[in-house]
C-alpha positions in Angstrom: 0.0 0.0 0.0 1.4 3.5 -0.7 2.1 6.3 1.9 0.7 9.4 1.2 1.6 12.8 2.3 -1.1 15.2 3.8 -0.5 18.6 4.9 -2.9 21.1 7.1 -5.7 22.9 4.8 -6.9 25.3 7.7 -6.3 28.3 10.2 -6.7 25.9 13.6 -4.1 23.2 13.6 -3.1 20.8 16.2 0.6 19.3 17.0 -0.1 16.3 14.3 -0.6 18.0 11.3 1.4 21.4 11.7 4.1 20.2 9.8 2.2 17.8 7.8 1.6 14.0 8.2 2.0 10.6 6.5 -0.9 7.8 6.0 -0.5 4.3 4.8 -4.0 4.0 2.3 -4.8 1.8 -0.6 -5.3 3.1 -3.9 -8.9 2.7 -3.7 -9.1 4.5 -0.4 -10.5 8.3 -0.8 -8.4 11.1 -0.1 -8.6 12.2 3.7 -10.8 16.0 4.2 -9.2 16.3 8.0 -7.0 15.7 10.1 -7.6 12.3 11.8 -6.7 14.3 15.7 -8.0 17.1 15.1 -10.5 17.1 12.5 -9.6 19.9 11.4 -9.7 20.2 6.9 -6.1 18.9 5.2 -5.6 18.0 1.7 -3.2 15.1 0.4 0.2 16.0 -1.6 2.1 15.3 -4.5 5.0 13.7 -3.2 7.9 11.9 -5.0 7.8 8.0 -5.3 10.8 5.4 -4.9 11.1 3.1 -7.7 12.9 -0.5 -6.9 14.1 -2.7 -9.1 14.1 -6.0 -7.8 16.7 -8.0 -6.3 16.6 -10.4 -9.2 16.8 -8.1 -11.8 19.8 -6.3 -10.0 21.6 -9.5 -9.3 20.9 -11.3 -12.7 24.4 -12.5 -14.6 23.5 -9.9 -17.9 23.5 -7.1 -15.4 26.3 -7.7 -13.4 28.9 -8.2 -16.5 27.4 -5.1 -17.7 28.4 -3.4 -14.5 32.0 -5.0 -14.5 31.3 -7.1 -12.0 32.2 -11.0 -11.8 29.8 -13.5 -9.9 30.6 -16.9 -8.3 27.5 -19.2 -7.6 28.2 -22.1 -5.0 28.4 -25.3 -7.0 29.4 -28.0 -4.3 30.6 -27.9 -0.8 34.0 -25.0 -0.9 33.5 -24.9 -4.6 32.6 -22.1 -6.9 32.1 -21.5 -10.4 31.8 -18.4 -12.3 28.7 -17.1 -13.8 29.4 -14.0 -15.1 32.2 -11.3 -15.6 35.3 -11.4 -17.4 37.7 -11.0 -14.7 39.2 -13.6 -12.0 39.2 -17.5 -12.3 36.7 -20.0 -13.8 36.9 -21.6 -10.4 37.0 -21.5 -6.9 37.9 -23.8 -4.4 37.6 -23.6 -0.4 41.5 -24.1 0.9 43.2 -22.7 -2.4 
């Protein structure tokens, strides 16, 4: 569920919405007319969003060569193989 921001909309504000507050809604949820405290009116903001990839997409081999990265997935007990990258051995073993 997003956050959205809120701010005060009135004269008569009280100690929870003088600076402005956050509230966890759905999408379908209206917008809030006042303040839950106070009750006094408040309209909801524009407010910038934070778009994540996701941890598979980050971590996948095509992006990590592109970065210049090299990866090493666990193949057997101390050994390693490499998945992506260019640099550093084919192989890894525990002890070497």
């Amino acid at each position: 569920m997003p956050i959205y921001e809120y701010e005060p909309d009135g004269e008569s504000v009280c100690p929870f919405c003088c600076r402005g507050f956050e509230l966890i809604q759905k999408i379908s949820d209206p917008p809030l007319a006042e303040c839950p405290e106070c009750g006094e009116a408040c309209k909801r903001m524009f407010s910038a969003f934070a778009v994540n990839e996701s941890e598979r997409s980050l971590l996948s081999n095509k992006n990590v060569e592109a970065q210049g990265f090299t990866k090493y997935e666990k193949k057997g007990d101390g050994y390693y193989e490499r998945t992506a990258g260019k640099q550093g051995p084919d192989k890894l073993m525990a002890g070497d």
